[in-house]
C-alpha positions in Angstrom: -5.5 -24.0 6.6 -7.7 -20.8 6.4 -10.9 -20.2 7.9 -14.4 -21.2 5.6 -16.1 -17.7 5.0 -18.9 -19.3 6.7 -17.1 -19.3 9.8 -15.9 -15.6 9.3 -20.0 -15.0 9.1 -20.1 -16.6 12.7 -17.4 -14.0 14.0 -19.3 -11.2 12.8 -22.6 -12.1 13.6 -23.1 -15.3 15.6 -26.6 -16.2 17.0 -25.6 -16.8 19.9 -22.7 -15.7 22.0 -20.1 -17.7 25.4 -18.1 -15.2 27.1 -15.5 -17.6 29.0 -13.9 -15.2 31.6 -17.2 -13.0 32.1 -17.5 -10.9 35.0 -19.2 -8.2 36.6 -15.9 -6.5 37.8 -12.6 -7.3 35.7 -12.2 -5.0 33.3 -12.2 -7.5 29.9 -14.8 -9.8 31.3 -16.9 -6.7 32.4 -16.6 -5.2 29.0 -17.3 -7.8 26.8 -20.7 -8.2 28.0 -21.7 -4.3 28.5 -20.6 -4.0 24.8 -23.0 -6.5 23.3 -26.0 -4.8 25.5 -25.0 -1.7 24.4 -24.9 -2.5 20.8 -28.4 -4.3 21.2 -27.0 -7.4 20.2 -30.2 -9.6 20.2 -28.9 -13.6 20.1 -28.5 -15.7 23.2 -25.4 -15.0 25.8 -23.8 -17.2 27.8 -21.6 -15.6 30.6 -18.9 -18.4 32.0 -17.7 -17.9 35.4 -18.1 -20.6 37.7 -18.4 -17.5 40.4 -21.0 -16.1 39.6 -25.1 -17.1 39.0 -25.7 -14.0 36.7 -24.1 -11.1 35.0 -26.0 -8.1 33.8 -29.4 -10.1 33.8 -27.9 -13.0 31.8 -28.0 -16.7 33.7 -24.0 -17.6 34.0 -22.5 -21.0 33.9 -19.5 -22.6 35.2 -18.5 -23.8 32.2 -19.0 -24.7 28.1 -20.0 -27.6 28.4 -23.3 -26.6 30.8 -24.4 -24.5 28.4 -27.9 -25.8 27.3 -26.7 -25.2 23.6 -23.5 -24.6 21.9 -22.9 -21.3 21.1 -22.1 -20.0 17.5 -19.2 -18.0 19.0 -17.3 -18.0 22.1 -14.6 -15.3 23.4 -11.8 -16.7 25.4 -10.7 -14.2 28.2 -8.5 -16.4 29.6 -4.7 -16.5 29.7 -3.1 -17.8 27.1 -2.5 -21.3 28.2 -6.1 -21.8 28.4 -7.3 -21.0 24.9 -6.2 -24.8 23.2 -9.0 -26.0 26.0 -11.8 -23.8 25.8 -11.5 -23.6 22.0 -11.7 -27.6 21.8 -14.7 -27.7 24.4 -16.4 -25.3 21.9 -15.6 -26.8 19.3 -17.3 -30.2 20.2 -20.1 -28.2 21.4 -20.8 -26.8 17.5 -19.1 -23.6 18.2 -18.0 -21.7 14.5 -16.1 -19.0 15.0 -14.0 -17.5 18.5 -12.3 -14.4 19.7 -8.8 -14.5 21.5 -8.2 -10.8 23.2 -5.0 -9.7 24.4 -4.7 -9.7 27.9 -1.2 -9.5 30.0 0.4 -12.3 27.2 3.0 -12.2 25.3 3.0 -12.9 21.9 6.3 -13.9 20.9 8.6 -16.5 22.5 8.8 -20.6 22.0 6.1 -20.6 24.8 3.6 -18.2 22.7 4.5 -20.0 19.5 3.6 -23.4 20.8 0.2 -22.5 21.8 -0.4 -20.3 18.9 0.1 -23.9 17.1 -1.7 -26.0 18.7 -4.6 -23.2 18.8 -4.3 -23.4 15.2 -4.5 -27.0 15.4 -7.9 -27.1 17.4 -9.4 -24.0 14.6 -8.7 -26.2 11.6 -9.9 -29.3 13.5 -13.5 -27.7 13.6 -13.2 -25.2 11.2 -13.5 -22.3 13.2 -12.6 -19.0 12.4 -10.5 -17.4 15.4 -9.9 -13.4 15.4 -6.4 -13.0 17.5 -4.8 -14.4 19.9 -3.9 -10.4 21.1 -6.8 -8.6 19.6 -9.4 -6.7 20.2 -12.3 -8.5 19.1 -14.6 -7.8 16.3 -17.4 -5.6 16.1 -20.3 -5.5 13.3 -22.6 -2.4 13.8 -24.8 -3.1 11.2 -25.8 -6.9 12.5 -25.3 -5.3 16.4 -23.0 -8.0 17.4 -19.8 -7.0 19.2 -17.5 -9.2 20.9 -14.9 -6.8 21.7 -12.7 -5.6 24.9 -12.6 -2.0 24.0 -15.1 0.6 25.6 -17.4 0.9 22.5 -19.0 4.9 21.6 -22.1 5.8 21.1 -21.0 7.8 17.8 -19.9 4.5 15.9 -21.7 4.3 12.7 -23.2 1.4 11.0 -21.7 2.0 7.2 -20.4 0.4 4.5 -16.2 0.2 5.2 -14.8 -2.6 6.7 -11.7 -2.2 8.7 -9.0 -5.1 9.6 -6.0 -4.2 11.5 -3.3 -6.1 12.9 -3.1 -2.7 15.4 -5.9 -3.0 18.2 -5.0 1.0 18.5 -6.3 1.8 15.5 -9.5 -0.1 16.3 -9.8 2.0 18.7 -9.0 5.2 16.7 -11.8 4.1 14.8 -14.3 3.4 17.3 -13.8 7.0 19.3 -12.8 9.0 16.1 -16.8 10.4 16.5 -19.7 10.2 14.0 -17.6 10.2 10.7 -17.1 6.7 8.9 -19.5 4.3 8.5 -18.6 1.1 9.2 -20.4 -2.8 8.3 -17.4 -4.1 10.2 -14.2 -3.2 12.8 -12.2 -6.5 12.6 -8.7 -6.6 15.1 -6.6 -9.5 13.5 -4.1 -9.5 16.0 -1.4 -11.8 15.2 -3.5 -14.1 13.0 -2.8 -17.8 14.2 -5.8 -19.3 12.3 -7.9 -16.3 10.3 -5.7 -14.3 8.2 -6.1 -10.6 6.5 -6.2 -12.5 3.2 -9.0 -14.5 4.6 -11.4 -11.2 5.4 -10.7 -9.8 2.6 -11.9 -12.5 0.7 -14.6 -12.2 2.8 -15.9 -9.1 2.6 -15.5 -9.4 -1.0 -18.5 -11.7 -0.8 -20.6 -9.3 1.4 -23.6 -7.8 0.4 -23.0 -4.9 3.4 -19.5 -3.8 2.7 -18.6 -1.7 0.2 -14.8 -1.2 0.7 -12.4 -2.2 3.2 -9.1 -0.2 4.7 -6.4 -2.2 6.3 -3.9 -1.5 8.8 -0.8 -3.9 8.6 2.4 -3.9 10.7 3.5 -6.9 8.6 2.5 -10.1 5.6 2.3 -13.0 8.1 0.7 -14.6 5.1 1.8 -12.7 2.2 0.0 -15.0 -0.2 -2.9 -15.2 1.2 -3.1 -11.0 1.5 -2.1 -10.9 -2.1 -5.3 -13.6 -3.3 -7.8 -11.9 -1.4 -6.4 -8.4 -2.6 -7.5 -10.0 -6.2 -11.0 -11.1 -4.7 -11.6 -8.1 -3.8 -10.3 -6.3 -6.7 -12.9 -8.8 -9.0 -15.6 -8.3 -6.8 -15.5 -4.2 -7.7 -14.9 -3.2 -4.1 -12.2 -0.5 -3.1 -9.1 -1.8 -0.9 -6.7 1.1 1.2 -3.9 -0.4 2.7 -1.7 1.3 5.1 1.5 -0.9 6.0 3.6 0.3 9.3 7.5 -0.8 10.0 8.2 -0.1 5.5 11.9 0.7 6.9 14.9 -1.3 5.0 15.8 -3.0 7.9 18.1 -5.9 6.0 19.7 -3.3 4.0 23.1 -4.1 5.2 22.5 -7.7 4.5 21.6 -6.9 0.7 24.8 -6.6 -1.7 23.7 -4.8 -4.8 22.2 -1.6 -5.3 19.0 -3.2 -6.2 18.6 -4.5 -3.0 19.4 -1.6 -1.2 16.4 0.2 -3.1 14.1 -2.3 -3.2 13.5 -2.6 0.2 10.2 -3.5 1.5 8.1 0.1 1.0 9.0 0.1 -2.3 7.8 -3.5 -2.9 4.6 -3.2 -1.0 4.3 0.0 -3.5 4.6 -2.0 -6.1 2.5 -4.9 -5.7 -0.2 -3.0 -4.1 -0.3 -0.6 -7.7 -0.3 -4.3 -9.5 -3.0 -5.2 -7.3 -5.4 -2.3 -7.8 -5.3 -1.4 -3.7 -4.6 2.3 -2.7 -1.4 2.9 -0.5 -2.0 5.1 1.7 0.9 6.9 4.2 -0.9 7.6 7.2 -4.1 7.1 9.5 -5.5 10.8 8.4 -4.8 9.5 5.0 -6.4 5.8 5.7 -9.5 7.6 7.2 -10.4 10.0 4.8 -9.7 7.1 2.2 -12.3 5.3 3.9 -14.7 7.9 4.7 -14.8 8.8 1.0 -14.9 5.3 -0.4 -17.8 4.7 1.9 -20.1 6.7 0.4 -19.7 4.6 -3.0 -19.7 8.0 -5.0 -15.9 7.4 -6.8 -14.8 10.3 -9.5 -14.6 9.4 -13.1 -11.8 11.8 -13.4 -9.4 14.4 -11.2 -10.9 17.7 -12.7 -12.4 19.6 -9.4 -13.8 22.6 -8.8 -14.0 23.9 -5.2 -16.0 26.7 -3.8 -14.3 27.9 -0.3 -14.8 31.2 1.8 -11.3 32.5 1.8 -8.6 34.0 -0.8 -5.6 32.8 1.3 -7.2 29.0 1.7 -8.3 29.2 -2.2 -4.5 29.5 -2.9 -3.3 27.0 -0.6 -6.2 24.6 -1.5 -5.2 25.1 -5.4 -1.3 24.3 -4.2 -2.0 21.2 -2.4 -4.6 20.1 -5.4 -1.2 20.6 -7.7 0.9 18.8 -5.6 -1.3 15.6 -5.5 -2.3 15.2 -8.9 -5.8 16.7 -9.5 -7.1 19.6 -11.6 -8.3 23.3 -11.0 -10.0 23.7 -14.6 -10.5 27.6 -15.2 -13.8 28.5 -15.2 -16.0 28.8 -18.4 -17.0 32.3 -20.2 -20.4 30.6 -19.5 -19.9 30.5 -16.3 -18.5 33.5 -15.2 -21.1 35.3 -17.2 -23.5 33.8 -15.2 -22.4 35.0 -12.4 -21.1 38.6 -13.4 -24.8 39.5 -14.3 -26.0 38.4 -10.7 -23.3 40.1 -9.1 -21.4 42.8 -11.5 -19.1 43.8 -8.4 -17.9 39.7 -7.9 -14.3 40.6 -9.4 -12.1 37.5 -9.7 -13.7 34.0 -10.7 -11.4 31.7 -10.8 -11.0 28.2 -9.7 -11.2 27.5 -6.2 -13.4 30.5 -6.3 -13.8 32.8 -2.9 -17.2 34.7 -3.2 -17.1 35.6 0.4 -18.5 39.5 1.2 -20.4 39.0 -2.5 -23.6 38.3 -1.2 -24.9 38.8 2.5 -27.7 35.6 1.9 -25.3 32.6 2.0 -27.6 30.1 1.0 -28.6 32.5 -2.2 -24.7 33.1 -3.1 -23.5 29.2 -2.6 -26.6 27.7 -4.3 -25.8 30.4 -7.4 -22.6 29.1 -7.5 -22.8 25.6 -7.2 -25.8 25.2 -9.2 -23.4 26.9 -12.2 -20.0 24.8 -11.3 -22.6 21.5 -11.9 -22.5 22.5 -15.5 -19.1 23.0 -16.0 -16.7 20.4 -17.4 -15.7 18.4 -14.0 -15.8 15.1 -11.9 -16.1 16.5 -8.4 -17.2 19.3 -7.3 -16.5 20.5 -3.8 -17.3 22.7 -1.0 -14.4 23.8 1.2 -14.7 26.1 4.7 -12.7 26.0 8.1 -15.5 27.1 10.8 -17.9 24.4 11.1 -16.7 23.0 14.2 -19.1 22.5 17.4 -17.4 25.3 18.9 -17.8 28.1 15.9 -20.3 31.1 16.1 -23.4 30.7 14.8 -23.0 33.0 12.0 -20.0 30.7 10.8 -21.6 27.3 11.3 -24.6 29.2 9.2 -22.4 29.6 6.2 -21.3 25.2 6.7 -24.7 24.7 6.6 -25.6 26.6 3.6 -22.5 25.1 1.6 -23.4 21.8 3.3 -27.0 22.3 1.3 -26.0 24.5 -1.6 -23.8 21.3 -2.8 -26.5 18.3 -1.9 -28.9 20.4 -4.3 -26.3 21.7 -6.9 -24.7 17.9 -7.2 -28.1 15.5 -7.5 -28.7 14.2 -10.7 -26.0 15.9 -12.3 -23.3 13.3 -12.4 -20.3 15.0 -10.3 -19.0 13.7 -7.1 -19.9 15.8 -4.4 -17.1 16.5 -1.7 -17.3 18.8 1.3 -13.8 19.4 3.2 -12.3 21.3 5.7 -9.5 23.6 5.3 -7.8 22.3 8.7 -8.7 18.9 10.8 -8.9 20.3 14.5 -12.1 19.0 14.8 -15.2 16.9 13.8 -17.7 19.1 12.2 -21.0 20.6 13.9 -24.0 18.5 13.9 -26.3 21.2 11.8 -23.1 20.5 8.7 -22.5 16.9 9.6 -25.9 15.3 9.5 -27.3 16.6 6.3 -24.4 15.5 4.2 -24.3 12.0 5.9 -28.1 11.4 5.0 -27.1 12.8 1.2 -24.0 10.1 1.1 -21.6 13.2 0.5 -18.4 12.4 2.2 -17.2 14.9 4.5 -13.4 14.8 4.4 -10.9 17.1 6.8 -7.3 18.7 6.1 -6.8 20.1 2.2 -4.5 17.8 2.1 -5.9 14.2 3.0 -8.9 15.6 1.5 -7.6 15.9 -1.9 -5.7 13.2 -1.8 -8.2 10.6 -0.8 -10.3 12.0 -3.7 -7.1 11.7 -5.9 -6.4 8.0 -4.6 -10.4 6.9 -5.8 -9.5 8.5 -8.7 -7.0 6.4 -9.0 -8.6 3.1 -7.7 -11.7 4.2 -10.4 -9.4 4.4 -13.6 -6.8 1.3 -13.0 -6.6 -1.4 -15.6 -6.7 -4.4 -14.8 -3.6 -7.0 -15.3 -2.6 -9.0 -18.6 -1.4 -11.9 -18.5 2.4 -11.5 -18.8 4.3 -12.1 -21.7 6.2 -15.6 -22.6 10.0 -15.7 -23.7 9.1 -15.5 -27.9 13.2 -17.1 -27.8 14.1 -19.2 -24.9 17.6 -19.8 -24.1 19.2 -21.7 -21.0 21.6 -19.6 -19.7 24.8 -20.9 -18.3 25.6 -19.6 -14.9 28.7 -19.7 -13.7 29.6 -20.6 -10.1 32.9 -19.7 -9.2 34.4 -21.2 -6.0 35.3 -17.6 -4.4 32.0 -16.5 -3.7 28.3 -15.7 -5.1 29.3 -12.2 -6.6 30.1 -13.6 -10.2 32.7 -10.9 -12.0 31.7 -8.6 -14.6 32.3 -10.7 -17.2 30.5 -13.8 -15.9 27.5 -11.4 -15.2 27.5 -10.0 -18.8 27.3 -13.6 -20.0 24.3 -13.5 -18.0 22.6 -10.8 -19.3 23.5 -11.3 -23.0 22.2 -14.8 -22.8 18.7 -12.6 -22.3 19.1 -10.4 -24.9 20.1 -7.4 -22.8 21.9 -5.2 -24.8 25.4 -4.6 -23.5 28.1 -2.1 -24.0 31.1 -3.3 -26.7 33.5 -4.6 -24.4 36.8 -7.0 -24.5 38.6 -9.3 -22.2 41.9 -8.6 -21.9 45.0 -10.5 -20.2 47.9 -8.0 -20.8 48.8 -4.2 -20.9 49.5 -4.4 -24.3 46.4 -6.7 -25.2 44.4 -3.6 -23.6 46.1 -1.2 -25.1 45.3 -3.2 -28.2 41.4 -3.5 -27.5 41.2 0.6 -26.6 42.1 1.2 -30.2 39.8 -1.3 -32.0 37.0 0.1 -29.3 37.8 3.6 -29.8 39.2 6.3 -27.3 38.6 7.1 -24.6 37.3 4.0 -23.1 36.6 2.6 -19.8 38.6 -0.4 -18.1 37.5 -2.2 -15.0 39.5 -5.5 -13.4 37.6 -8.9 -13.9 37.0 -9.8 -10.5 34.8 -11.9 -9.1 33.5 -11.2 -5.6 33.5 -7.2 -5.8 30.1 -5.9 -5.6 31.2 -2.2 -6.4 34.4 -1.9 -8.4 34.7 1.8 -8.5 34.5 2.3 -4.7 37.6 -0.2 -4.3 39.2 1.3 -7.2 38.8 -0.9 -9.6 37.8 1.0 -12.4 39.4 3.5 -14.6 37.4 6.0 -16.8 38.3 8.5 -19.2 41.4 6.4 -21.0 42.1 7.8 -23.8 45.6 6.8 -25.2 47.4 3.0 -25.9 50.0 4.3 -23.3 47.2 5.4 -20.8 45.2 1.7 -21.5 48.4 0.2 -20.4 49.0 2.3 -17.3 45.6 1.3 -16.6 45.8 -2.3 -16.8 48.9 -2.0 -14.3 47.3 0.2 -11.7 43.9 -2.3 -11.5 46.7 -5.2 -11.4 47.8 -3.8 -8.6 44.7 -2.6 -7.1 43.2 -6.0 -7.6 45.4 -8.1 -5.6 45.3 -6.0 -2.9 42.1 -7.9 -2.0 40.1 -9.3 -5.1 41.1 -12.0 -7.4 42.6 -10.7 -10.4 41.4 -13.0 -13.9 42.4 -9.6 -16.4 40.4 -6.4 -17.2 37.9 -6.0 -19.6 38.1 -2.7 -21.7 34.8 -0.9 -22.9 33.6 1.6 -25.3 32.4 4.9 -23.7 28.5 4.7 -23.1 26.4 8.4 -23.3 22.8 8.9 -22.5 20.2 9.0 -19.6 22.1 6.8 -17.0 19.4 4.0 -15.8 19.3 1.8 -12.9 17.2 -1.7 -13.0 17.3 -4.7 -11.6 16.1 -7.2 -10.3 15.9 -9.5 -6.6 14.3 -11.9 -4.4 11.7 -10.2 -1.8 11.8 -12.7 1.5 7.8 -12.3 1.1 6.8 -11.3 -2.0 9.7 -13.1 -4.4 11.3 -11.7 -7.6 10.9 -8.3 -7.7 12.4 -5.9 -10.9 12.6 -2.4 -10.8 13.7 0.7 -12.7 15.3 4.2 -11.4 17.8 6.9 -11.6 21.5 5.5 -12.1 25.3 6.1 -12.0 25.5 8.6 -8.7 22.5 9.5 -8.4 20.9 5.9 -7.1 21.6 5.7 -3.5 21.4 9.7 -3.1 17.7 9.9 -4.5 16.1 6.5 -4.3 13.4 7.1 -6.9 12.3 4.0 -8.5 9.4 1.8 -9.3 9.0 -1.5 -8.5 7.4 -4.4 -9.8 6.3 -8.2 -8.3 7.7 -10.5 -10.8 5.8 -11.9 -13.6 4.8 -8.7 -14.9 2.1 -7.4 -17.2 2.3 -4.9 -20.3 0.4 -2.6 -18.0 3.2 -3.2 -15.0 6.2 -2.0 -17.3 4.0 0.8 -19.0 3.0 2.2 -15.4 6.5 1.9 -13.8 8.1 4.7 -16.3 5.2 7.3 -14.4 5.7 6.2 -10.7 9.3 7.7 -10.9 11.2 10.2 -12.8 12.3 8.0 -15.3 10.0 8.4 -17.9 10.1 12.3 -17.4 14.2 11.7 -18.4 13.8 9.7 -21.3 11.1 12.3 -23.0 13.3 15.2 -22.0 16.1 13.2 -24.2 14.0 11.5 -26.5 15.2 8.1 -26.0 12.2 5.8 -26.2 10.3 3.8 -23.5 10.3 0.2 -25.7 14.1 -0.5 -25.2 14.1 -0.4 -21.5 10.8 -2.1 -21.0 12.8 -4.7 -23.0 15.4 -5.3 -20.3 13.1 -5.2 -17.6 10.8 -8.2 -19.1 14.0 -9.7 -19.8 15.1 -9.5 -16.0 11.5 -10.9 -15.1 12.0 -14.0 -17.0 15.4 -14.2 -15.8 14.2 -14.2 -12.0 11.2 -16.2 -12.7 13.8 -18.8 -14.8 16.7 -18.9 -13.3 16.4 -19.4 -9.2 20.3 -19.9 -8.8 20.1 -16.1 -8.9 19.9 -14.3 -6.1 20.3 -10.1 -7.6 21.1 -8.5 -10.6 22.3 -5.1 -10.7 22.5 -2.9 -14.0 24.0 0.0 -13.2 24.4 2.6 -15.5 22.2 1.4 -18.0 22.4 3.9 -20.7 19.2 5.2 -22.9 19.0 7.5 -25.5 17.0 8.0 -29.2 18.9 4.7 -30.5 18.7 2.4 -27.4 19.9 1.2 -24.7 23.2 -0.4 -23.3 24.6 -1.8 -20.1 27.5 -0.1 -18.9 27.9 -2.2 -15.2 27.0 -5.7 -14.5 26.3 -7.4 -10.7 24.7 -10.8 -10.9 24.7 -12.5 -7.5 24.0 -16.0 -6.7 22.0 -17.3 -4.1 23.8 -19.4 -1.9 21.4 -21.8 -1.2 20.9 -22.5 -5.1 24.2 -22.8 -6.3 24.8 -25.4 -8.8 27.4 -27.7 -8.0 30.5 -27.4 -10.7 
């Protein structure tokens, strides 16, 4: 059962406030109260010690229930085994919404889980909304509430981004990362008993004071719930960056097909956060800067950018990095450098970034020149990048961030264009004189050229997605038969062509034989050479245990064939024939489809035959999927790159992966499917290699 927003409200900013656990000396007791006088939280507190008559000037109370009223919040810095009481005193008391901090527990083990139910037991009871157990509190600079067990900085900003991480580390990065990112809320989820991620982010897509909202995640305890409020927030118009730790494929030796391998959990989360319309980013510089730049609420229409910098060597490496993420260096107008050619006849090169430096002594003159002339070219964003504005740079230096800082407030207002400043490197938070002034203006102020131009290529991104279609229904249902053979799940080649025929999934021309000379038979009427492969059931990969023969290419050599996969076949599969196929040509595909323990049927595409374990480059969808989920797949890998180059068309392929999506969403029984090679090229496509696998669970009974 998930916490009612209203509740959330109560976390964030409660009217009045029960530390259970305060104290003047121990450090979470101690710190819980100096943090809400130092934020000037300004509702009633209610210290709980039964040691003590005050703490920091407020009147302290042996327990809850001698509070004269109940409190709208309490905190619970207590051990573990004390949370299910204090919560349920509260609780009758009127109390909304409670904080459980991490303190010496553990939160794993039969012990852990048992309270963890029974505290979700008492939250649902009263509808309270509980941040933790193993967190480190919430804090809400804008509504100066903070009940929170970290030391809290004098540089946090009130803003517009809401963070929720399951990490109370990163709170903390957040907290001491200096005056940078605003933020309406810092929320540590910890491991989510009662409140979950999805429900504050269908929170703070009803807030008037948040704007956007980066998440840290180590895992979906309530993958559902995330992917609901992902949409809420999605509708609401408000920005979502999601950074996901532990995306290793740590079941992949557990998974049988090829798909599985691939489709391990970063690619899914990949997937369904591109179907969701949430930025994934790689890493905290890269969550950061997301944030810092989504804060300001100034989001580029497009990725054309033009950057002013001080510095040949950093223009280069600035234009390299814009390349490699996905944005655009436009060339400069005639207009343009005219312009500037007639100020200064000596300013030789003018491209795009441009370096002026040495052009001008009077910074503020050259920049403004500049700027003021790149506001009328053709762009979305227009930027400012230099390397010595640090605290600890000359004075002549932090001069020229200061007239760059000012040159691109004035150049940018009213004319449409995102402004961005950035630094070249990120060894330090800018100077004061740099910082300020952009702050007050709302122009982000991003650091490294490369998180810099990627957060502004990832709102980009958020700004242009299209929103989902409803996906397509089967125009010709057909129940498909699915075998279940009685030696295991992996159903042979033949069974799992069945399969994929009964779904209209093109298929190479292929015969069953039971004989040498029946195959020598079938080669002819297919046509030489041809591939042969033994019909066994049970063999996820027949070419590794050599059970498959390629390149046949006489009767005589079909019948040697036949012999050798006899022979290789009962060496340790069950043999039930060959089946002899044409020779296939074209782009060599991988997709398929399989069941994500979190997220369900998945499908995906990507490079096949060899080249599929050694690369790993595919796109991944959550199944049902939209007409906008197959056309964006093809760019997210370098499948559709393959097929232009050989000028086989995208329709065909998007067939068999709608196809695979109604087959996972249709038939359960299934566990994988694995087409590998499918082959594309200007007249269609055909599977070449079939692996359907059953779930175990599902099997029919024969």
């Amino acid at each position: 059962m998930s916490a009612p927003t209203s509740s959330i409200d109560s976390l964030l900013s409660p009217a009045s406030v029960a530390v259970v656990g305060a104290s003047p000396s121990s450090y979470v007791g101690r710190v819980l109260c100096e943090n809400l006088r130092a934020i000037g939280y300004s509702g009633q507190v209610y210290p709980i010690n039964p040691k003590y008559r005050e703490i920091l000037g407020w009147t302290c109370y042996g327990s809850l229930r001698e509070v004269p009223d109940g409190p709208e919040a309490v905190v619970a810095a207590v051990s573990l085994a004390g949370v299910p009481d204090v919560l349920r005193t509260a609780g009758r008391r009127g109390t909304r919404a409670a904080v459980v901090p991490g303190g010496g527990f553990t939160e794993t083990g039969p012990v852990a889980l048992r309270l963890h139910e029974e505290i979700r037991a008492v939250a649902d009871e009263f509808g309270m909304a509980v941040a933790g157990p193993n967190c480190m509190g919430v804090i809400a600079p804008p509504r100066r509430s903070a009940l929170y067990i970290g030391t809290l900085a004098e540089s946090l900003l009130p803003g517009s981004v809401a963070l929720v991480s399951q990490s109370g580390s990163v709170c903390e990065a957040a907290v001491n990362m200096g005056p940078r990112i605003g933020f309406s809320a810092i929320v540590s989820c910890g491991t989510e008993a009662v409140t979950t991620v999805g429900d504050y982010l269908r929170y703070f897509a009803a807030d008037s004071g948040t704007g956007a909202v980066a998440l840290f995640l180590e895992g979906f305890r309530d993958p559902d719930g995330f992917v609901a409020g992902a949409r809420v927030l999605r509708e609401a118009g408000k920005p979502l960056a999601v950074l996901q730790a532990g995306r290793s494929k740590q079941a992949a030796a557990a998974v049988t097909a090829h798909s599985g391998t691939l489709a391990g959990t970063d690619e899914v989360v990949r997937g369904l956060l591109h179907q969701l319309g949430a930025i994934g980013v790689d890493d905290l510089d890269e969550l950061f800067e997301v944030a810092e730049l989504l804060g300001h609420g100034r989001l580029p229409r497009g990725r054309r950018t033009f950057v002013v910098t001080d510095s040949g060597g950093e223009a280069n490496l600035i234009a390299d990095h814009a390349s490699k993420v996905g944005l655009e260096l436009p060339l400069p107008s005639d207009a343009l450098k005219a312009r500037l050619q007639a100020r200064w006849p000596n300013f030789s090169y003018i491209g795009n970034p441009i370096d002026p430096w040495g052009v001008d002594p009077d910074s503020r003159v050259l920049y403004g020149e500049i700027l003021r002339a790149a506001a009328g070219e053709d762009v979305d964003v227009l930027a400012v990048a230099l390397d010595k504005v640090t605290p600890w740079a000359g004075k002549n230096e932090t001069d020229l961030g200061v007239a760059g800082a000012e040159a691109l407030i004035e150049a940018s207002r009213g004319s449409g264009k995102v402004p961005v400043f950035f630094t070249v490197h990120s060894t330090g938070a800018a100077a004061e004189e740099v910082r300020e002034p952009l702050r007050t203006a709302h122009v982000p102020l991003l650091h490294g050229v490369h998180p810099a131009l990627l957060a502004v290529r990832r709102a980009w991104w958020w700004q242009q997605w299209r929103g989902r279609s409803p996906a397509p229904p089967r125009t010709a249902p057909r129940d498909a038969e699915i075998p279940t053979p009685a030696e295991g799940p992996v159903l042979s080649e033949r069974a799992s062509r069945d399969v994929l025929e009964a779904y209209g999934i093109p298929l190479v021309p292929s015969e069953s034989v039971a004989s040498a000379d029946e195959a020598a038979a079938a080669a002819e009427r297919i046509g030489f050479p041809v591939v042969m492969k033994a019909d066994a059931p049970g063999v996820a990969h027949k070419a590794a245990a050599g059970l498959v023969a390629v390149g046949v290419a006489s009767p005589l050599a079909a019948r040697d064939a036949f012999d050798r996969l006899r022979r290789a076949a009962t060496a340790g599969a069950t043999w039930r024939g060959a089946l002899v196929q044409a020779t296939a040509r074209g782009v060599e595909l991988l997709c398929g489809m399989r069941r994500d323990p979190l997220f369900g049927p998945v499908v995906l595409v990507g490079l096949g035959g060899a080249l599929t374990e050694a690369l790993a480059d595919v796109a991944v969808r959550v199944c049902p999927m939209s007409p906008e989920d197959l056309e964006e797949m093809f760019d997210e890998c370098s499948v559709g790159r393959l097929l232009a180059a050989a000028d086989a068309p995208l329709e065909p392929v998007r067939a068999v992966l709608q196809a695979l999506s109604w087959l996972a969403v249709e038939q359960t029984e299934i566990e994988e499917v694995d087409i590998n090679p499918l082959f594309a090229g200007p007249d269609g496509v055909a599977a070449a290699d079939a692996l359907v696998v059953l779930n175990r669970k599902e099997r029919r009974d024969d």
